[in-house]
C-alpha positions as CSV (number, residue, x, y, z in Angstrom):
1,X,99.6,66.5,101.2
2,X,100.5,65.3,104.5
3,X,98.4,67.3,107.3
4,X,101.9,68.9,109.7
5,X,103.4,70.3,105.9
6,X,99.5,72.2,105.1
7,X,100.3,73.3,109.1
8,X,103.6,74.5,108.8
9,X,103.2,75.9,104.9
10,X,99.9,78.1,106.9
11,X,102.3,79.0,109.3
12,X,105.1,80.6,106.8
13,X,102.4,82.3,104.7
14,X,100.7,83.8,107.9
15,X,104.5,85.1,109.2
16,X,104.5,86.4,105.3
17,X,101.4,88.4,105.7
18,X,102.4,89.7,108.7
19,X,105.8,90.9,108.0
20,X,104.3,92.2,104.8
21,X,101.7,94.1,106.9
22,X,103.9,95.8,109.2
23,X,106.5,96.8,106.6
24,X,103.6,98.5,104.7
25,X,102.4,100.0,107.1
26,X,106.0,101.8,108.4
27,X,106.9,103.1,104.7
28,X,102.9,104.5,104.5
29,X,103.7,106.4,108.1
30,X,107.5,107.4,106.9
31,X,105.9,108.9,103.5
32,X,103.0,110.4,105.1
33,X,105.2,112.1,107.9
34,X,107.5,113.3,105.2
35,X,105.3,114.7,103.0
36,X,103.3,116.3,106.0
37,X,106.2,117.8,107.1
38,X,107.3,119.5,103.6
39,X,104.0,120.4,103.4
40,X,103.7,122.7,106.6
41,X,107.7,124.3,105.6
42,X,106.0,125.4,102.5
43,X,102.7,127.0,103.4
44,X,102.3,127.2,107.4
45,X,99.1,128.7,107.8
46,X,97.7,125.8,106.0
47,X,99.1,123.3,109.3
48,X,95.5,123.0,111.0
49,X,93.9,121.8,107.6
50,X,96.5,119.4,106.8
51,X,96.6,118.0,110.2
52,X,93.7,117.3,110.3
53,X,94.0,115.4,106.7
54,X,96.7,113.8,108.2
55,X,95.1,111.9,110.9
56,X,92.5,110.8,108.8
57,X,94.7,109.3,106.3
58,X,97.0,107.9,109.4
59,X,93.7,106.0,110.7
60,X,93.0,104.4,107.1
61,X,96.4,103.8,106.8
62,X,96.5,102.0,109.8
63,X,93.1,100.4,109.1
64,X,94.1,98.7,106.0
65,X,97.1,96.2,107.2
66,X,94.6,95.1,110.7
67,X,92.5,93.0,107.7
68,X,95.4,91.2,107.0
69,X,96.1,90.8,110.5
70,X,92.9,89.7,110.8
71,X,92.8,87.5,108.0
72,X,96.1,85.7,109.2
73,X,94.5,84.8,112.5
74,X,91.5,83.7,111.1
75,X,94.1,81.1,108.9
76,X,95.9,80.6,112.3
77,X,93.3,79.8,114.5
78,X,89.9,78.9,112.7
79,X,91.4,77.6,109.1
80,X,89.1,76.9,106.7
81,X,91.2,74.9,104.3
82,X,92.1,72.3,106.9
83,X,88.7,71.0,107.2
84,X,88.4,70.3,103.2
85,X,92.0,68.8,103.6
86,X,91.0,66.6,106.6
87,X,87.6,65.2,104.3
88,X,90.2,64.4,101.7
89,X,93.2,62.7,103.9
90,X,90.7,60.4,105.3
């Protein structure tokens, strides 16, 4: 496998993880919103509970697609497959 196709095949799958990420990521916020929001039309004096359920389940929510992101730059920037493909290239 020629060295710029492993770079440019790393570079398409990292754009994939990241478009993946933040499309996950806005459906989770649009559900949670929506499902917040019915919740407090049908039983108001429950809103202070369910907010605060809310934000906890926002921050895992958003916690979840920042180890993909993270992943991605470690791919990016530090890629561990390149060195294995360098030792067999040469």
């Amino acid at each position: 496998m020629d060295l710029s196709a492993f770079y440019s095949t790393s570079t398409v799958a990292i754009a994939a993880i990241v478009t993946v990420c933040a499309a996950a990521t806005a459906i989770g916020f649009t559900m949670l919103g929506s499902r917040f929001l019915d919740s407090i039309a049908r039983q108001p004096e429950l809103t202070p509970v369910l907010q605060v359920k809310m934000f906890i389940v926002a921050g895992l929510l958003d916690a979840v697609p920042m180890i993909g992101i993270g992943i991605s730059l470690l791919l990016l920037f530090a890629n561990p497959f390149a060195t294995e493909l360098l030792k067999h290239v040469k």
